[in-house]
C-alpha positions as CSV (number, residue, x, y, z in Angstrom):
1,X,194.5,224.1,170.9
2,X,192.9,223.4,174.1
3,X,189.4,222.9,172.8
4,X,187.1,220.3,173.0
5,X,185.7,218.7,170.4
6,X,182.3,219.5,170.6
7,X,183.2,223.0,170.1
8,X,183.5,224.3,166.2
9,X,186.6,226.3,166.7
10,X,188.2,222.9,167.1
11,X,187.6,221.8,163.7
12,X,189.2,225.9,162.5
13,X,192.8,225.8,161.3
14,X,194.6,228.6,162.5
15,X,195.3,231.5,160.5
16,X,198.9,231.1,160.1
17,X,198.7,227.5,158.0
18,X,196.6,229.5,155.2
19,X,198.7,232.9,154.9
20,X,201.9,230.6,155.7
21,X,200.6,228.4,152.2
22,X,199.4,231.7,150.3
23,X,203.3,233.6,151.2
24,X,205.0,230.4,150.4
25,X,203.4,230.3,146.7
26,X,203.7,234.0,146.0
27,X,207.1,233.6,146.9
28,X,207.3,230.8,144.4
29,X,206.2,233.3,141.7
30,X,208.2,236.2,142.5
31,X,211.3,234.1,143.1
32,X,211.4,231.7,140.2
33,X,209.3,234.1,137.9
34,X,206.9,231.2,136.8
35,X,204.9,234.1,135.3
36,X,207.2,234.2,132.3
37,X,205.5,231.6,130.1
38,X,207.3,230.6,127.0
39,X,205.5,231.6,123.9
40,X,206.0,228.0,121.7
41,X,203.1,227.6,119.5
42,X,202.1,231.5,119.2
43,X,201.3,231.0,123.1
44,X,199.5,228.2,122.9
45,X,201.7,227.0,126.5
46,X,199.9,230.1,127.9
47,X,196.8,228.4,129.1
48,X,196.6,226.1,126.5
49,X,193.0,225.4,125.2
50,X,191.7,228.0,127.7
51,X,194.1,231.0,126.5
52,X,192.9,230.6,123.1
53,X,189.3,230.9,124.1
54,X,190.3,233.6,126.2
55,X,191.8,235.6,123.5
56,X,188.8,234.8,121.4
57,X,186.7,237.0,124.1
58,X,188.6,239.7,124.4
59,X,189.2,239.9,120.7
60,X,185.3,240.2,120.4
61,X,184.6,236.7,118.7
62,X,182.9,234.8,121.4
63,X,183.4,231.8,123.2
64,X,185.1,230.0,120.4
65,X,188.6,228.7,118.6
66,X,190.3,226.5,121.2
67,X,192.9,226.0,119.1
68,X,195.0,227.8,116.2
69,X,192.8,229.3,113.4
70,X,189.2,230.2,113.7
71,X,186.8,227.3,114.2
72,X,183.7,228.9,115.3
73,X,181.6,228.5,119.1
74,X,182.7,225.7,121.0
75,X,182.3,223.9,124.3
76,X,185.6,222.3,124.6
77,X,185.7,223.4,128.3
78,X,183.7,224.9,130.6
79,X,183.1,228.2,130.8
80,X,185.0,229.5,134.6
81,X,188.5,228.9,134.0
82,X,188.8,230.7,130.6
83,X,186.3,233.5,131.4
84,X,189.1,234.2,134.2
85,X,191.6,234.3,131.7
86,X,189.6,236.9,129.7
87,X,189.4,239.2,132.2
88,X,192.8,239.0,132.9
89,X,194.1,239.7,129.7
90,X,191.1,242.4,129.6
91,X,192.9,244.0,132.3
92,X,196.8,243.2,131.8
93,X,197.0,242.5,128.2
94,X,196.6,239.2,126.1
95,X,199.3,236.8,127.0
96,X,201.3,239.2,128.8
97,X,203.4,238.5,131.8
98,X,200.5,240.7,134.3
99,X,198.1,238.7,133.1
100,X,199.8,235.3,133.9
101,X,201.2,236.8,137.1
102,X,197.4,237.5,138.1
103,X,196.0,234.2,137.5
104,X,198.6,232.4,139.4
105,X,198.0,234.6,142.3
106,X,194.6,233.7,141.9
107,X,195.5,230.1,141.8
108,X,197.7,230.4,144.5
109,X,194.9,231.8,146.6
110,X,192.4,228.8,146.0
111,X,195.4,226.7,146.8
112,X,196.1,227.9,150.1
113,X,192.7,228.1,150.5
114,X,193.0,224.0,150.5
115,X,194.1,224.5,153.8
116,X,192.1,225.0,156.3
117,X,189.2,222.4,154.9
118,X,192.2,219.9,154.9
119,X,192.8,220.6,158.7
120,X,189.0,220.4,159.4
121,X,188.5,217.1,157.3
122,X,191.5,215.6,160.0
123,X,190.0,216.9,162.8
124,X,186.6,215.9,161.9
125,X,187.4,212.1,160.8
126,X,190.9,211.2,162.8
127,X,191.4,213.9,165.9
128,X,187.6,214.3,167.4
129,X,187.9,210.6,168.5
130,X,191.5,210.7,169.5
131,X,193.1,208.5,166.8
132,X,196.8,208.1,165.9
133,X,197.6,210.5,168.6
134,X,200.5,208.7,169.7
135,X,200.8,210.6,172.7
136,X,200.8,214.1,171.2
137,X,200.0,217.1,172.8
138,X,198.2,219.3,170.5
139,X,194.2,218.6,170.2
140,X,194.7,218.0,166.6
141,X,197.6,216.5,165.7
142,X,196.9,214.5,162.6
143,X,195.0,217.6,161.2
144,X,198.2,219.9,162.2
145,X,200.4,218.1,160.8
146,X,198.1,217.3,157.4
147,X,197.6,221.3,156.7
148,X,201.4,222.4,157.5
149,X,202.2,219.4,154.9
150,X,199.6,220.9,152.5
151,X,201.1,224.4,152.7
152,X,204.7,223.6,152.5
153,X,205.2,220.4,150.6
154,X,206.2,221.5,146.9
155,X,203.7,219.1,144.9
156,X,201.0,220.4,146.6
157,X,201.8,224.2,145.3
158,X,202.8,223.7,141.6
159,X,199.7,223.9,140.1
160,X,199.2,227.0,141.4
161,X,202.8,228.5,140.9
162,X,203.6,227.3,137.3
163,X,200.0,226.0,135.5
164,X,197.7,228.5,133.6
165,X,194.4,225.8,134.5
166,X,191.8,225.0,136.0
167,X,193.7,222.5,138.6
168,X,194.0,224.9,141.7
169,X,190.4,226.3,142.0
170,X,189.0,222.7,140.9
171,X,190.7,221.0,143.9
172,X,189.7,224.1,146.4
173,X,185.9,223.4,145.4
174,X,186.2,220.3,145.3
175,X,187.8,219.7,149.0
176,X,185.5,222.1,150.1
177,X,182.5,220.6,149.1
178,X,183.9,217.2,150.9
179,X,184.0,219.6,154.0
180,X,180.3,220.4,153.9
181,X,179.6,216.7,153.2
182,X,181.5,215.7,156.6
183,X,179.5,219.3,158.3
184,X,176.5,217.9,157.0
185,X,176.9,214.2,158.2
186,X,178.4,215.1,161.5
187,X,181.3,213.3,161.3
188,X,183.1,214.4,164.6
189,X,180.3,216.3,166.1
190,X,179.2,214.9,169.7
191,X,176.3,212.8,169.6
192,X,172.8,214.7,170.5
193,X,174.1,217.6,168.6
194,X,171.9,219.6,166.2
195,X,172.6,217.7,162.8
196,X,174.0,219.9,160.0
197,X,171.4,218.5,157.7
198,X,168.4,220.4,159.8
199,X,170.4,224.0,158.2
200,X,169.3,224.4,154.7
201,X,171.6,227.4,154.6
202,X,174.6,224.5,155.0
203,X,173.0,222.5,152.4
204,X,172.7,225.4,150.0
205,X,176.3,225.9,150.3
206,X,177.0,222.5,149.8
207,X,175.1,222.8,146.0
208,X,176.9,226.0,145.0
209,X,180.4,224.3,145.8
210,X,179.2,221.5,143.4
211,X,177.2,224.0,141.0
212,X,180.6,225.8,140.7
213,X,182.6,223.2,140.4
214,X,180.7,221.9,137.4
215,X,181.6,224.8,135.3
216,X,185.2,224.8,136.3
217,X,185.9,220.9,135.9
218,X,182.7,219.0,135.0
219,X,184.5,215.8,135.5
220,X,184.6,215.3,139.1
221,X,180.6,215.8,139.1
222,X,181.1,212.1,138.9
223,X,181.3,212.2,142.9
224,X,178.0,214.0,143.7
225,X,176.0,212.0,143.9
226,X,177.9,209.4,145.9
227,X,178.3,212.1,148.2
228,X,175.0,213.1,148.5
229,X,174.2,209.6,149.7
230,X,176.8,208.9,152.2
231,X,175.7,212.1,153.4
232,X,171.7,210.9,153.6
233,X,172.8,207.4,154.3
234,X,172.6,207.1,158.1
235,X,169.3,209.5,158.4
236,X,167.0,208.0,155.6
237,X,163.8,208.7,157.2
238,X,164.9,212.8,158.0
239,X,162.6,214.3,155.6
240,X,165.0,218.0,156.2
241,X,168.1,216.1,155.0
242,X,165.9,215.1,151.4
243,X,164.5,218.7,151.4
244,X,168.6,219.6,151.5
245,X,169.7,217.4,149.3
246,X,167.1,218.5,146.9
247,X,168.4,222.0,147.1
248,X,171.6,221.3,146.5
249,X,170.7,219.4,143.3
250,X,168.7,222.3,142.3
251,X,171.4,224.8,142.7
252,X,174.0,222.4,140.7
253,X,171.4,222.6,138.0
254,X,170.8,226.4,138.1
255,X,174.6,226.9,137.8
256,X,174.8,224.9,135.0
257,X,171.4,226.8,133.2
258,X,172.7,229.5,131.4
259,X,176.1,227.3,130.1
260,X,173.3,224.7,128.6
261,X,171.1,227.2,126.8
262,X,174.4,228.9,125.3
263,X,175.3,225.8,124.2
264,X,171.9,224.9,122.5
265,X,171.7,228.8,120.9
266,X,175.3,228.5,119.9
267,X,176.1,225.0,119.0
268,X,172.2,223.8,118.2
269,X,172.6,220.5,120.4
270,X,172.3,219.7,124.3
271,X,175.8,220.4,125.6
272,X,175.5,220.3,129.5
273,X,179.0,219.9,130.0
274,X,181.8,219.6,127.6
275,X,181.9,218.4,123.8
276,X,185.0,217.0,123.0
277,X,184.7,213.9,124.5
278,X,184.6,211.7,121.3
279,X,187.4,213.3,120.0
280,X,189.3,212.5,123.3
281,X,188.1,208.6,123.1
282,X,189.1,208.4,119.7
283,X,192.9,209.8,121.0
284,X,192.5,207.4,123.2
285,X,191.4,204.0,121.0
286,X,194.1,204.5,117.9
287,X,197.2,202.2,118.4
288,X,199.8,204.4,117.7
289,X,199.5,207.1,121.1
290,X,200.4,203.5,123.4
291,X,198.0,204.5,126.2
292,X,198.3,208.5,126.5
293,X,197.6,210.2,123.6
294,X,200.5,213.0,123.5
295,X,200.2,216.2,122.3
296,X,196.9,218.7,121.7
297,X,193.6,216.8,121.0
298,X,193.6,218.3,117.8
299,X,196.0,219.4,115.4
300,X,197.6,223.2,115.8
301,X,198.3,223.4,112.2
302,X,195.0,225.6,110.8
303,X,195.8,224.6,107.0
304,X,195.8,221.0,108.0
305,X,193.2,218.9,106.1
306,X,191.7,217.4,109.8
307,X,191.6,221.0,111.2
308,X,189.4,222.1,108.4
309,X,187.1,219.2,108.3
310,X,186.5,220.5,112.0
311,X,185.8,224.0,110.9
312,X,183.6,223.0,108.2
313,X,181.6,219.9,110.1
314,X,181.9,222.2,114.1
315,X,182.8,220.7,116.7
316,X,179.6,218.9,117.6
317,X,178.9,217.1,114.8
318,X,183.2,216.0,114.4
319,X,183.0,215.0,118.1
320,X,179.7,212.6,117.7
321,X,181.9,211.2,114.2
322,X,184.8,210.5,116.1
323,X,182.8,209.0,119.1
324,X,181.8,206.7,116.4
325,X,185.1,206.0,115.1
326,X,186.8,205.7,118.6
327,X,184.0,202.9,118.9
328,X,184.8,201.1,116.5
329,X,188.3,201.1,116.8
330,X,187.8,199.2,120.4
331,X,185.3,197.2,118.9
332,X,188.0,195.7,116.5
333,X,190.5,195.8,119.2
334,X,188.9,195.3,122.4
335,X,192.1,193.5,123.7
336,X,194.2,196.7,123.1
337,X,191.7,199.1,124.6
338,X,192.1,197.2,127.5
339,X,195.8,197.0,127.9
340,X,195.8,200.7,127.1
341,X,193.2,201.3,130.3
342,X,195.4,199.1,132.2
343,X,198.1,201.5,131.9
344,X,195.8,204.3,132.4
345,X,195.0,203.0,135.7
346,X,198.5,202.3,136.7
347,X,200.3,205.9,135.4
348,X,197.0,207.6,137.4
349,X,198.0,206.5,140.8
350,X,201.8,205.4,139.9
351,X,204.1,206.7,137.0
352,X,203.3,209.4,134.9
353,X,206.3,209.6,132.4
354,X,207.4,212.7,130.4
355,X,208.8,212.8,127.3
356,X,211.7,210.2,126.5
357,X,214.6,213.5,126.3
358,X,213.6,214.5,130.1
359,X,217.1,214.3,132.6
360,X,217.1,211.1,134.1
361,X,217.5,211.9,138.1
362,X,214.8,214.2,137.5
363,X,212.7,212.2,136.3
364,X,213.2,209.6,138.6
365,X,213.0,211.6,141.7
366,X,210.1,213.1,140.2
367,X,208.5,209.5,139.6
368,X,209.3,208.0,143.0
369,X,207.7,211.1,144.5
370,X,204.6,210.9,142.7
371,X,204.4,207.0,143.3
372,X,205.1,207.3,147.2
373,X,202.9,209.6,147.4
374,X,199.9,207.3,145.9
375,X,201.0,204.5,148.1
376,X,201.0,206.4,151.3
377,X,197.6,207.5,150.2
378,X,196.4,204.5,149.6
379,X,197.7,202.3,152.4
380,X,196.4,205.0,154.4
381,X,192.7,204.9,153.2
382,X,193.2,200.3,153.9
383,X,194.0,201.4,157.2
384,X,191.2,203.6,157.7
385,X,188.7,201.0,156.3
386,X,189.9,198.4,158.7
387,X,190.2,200.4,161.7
388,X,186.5,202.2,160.7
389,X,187.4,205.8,160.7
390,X,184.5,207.9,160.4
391,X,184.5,209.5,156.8
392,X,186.8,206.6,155.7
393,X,184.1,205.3,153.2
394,X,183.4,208.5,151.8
395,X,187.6,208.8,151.4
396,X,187.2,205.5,149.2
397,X,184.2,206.2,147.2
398,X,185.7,209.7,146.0
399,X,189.2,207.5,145.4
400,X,187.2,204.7,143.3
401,X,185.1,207.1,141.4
402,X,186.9,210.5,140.4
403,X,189.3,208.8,137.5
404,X,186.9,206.9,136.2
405,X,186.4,209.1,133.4
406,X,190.5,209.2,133.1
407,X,190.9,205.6,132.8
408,X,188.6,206.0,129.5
409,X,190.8,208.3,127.7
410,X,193.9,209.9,129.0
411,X,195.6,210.5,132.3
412,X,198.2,213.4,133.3
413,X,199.6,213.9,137.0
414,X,196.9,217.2,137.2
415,X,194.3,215.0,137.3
416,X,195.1,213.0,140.5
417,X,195.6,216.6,142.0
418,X,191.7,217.1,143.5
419,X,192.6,213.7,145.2
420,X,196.0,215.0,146.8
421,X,194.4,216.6,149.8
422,X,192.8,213.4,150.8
423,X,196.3,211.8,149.8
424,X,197.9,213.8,152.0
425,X,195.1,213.4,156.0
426,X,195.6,210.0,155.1
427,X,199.3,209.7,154.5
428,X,199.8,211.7,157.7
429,X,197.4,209.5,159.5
430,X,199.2,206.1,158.3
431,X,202.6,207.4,160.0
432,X,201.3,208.3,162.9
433,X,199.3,205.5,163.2
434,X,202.2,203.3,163.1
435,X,203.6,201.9,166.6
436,X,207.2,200.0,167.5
437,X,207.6,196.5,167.7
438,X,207.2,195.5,171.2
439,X,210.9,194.7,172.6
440,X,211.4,190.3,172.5
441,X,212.0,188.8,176.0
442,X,215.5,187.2,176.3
């Protein structure tokens, strides 16, 4: 790692940090046979809402039924995750072990895939102006050290190795498109350089990441555009970075085209993301969940009487009635809506318990990992602030804004997960960053 930094291959992770991550994982799979998935619930662990609408394809009803019994077309999520699904059970069997064994391959891919656009986000914001080198003698030591931790450390494989979701490819889009965002900035580039913004080919990429993204976790569309600005921020008067950015917000909205008009043929209302979002807020605004609503969102008993008022009223119409509902609740009770948020906010970035019968070492160790991990994170992003690292305010803007929508209603430890390769540059860069006391005279 000899080169400069005004050279791209600097900012390239070598190729042993992402087959290293991919091996790692398979091994994962093969070793502790993750692809067994217990069959509780008439599979409903497989996948969850996503199996269900993935056997509703292959079975030939549609995009429909996210839950036991037949409940007609829904939105409930978008459309990449469980289309993957269908095809794998179209080609291994429904619920079958080849099927679940080919998604997390799958997942294990995008994960490893996280990578590389960790290394480069190092390089571009810490190593390409030399800080927290602390006398190393690789190039790019923070962004080294950043990818190996990505590829090896367990917490950053497990959504890949043991969840049927969305989780893996989410984070890889997502990480990705903060790559482009740094490309197209120039954060670490020398100065005089060509700016990324003058390529519309960069720029084009840059919408298809987020395009994509929106129809495999429509949630952390939240951060576009925040991104987009911090991008456009320094160069306001460059009429090629506007004539980028609007690209990129056209190719978001041409990804998420034929999802909308499904939505409006099959549902009859303007859908453009997801529709379960009242019933969510309503979870989240009754007394008795305490802050995370446990559980499904809706009940898996077909026969009972709030499943059928779904079927018969669909899953628009029962959304917008529970919307109301959850609105009134924390109308009545605005005090408890905001001691359950409270929480919310605090088991995001700090404890996320299980279920009261878990071991108790486990669970501890598993807590204290989780919560170090968020601290590390975040005194990392305090120190970058202060010390003015290039890229540090985009760091915080994507920190401040992505759980927004989880505070709301409900938070589990897969949702801090697109955040865990920023967690885990700016956890490396707050260790290295740190220096001994100077030694008192006598």
């Amino acid at each position: 790692m000899n080169a400069s930094p005004r050279k791209p291959s600097f900012f390239r992770a070598p190729s042993n940090i992402f087959w290293a991550a991919f091996a790692i994982r398979l091994l994962c799979i093969l070793i502790g046979h993750t692809f067994r998935v217990r069959s509780l619930d008439d599979h409903f662990d497989y996948g969850f809402e996503a199996g269900r609408i993935a056997r509703s394809l292959v079975l030939g009803h549609g995009y429909s039924s996210p839950f036991n019994g037949n409940s007609g077309p829904t939105a409930w999520l978008p459309p990449l995750y469980p289309l993957l699904m269908a095809l794998a059970f179209k080609l291994f069997g429904i619920y079958s072990q080849g099927a679940a064994a080919f998604l997390m391959i799958l997942d294990s891919l995008a994960s490893a895939l996280v990578a590389p656009a960790v290394y480069e986000i190092a390089a571009r914001c810490l190593d390409a102006f030399g800080l927290a080198r602390r006398n190393a003698t690789k190039a790019a030591p923070v962004a080294l050290w950043s990818a190996w931790a990505w590829a090896l450390h367990p917490a950053a494989m497990q959504f890949a190795v043991h969840w049927l979701w969305e989780t893996a490819i989410s984070t890889t889009l997502f990480t990705w498109a903060l790559v482009f965002a740094l490309r197209l900035r120039g954060t670490g580039e020398q100065t005089g350089t060509r700016p990324a913004q003058a390529r519309m080919s960069a720029w084009g990429i840059y919408g298809l990441l987020w395009g994509v993204l929106a129809l495999s976790n429509t949630t952390l569309l939240i951060c576009w555009p925040g991104v987009t600005a911090w991008i456009l921020w320094p160069r306001l008067g460059f009429l090629r970075g506007w004539a980028g950015a609007a690209l990129s917000f056209l190719l978001v909205w041409l990804c998420l085209t034929p999802w909308i008009v499904r939505n409006e043929r099959a549902l009859h209302a303007f859908v453009p993301a997801r529709s379960n979002f009242g019933i969510e807020l309503w979870n989240a605004s009754v007394w008795y969940h305490d802050a995370i609503p446990w559980g499904t969102a809706l009940t898996l008993a077909p026969d009972d009487a709030e499943f059928r008022q779904f079927t018969r009223m669909g899953e628009v119409r029962f959304a917008h009635m529970r919307q109301q509902q959850a609105l009134s609740n924390i109308k009545a009770h605005p005090e408890l809506y905001a001691k359950f948020t409270a929480y919310r906010v605090q088991y995001f970035w700090y404890i996320w318990p299980h279920a009261a019968d878990r071991m108790t070492v486990s669970e501890a160790l598993r807590l204290l990992n989780y919560g170090v991990l968020s601290t590390t994170g975040l005194f990392g992003l305090a120190l970058a602030l202060r010390r003015r690292v290039p890229g540090a305010w985009l760091f915080f803007w994507v920190f401040l804004l992505s759980p927004l929508p989880y505070y709301l209603v409900t938070v589990q430890a897969r949702f801090r997960h697109p955040l865990e390769p920023l967690i885990c540059v700016l956890t490396v860069y707050l260790f290295r960053s740190t220096e001994a006391r100077p030694a008192r005279n006598a």
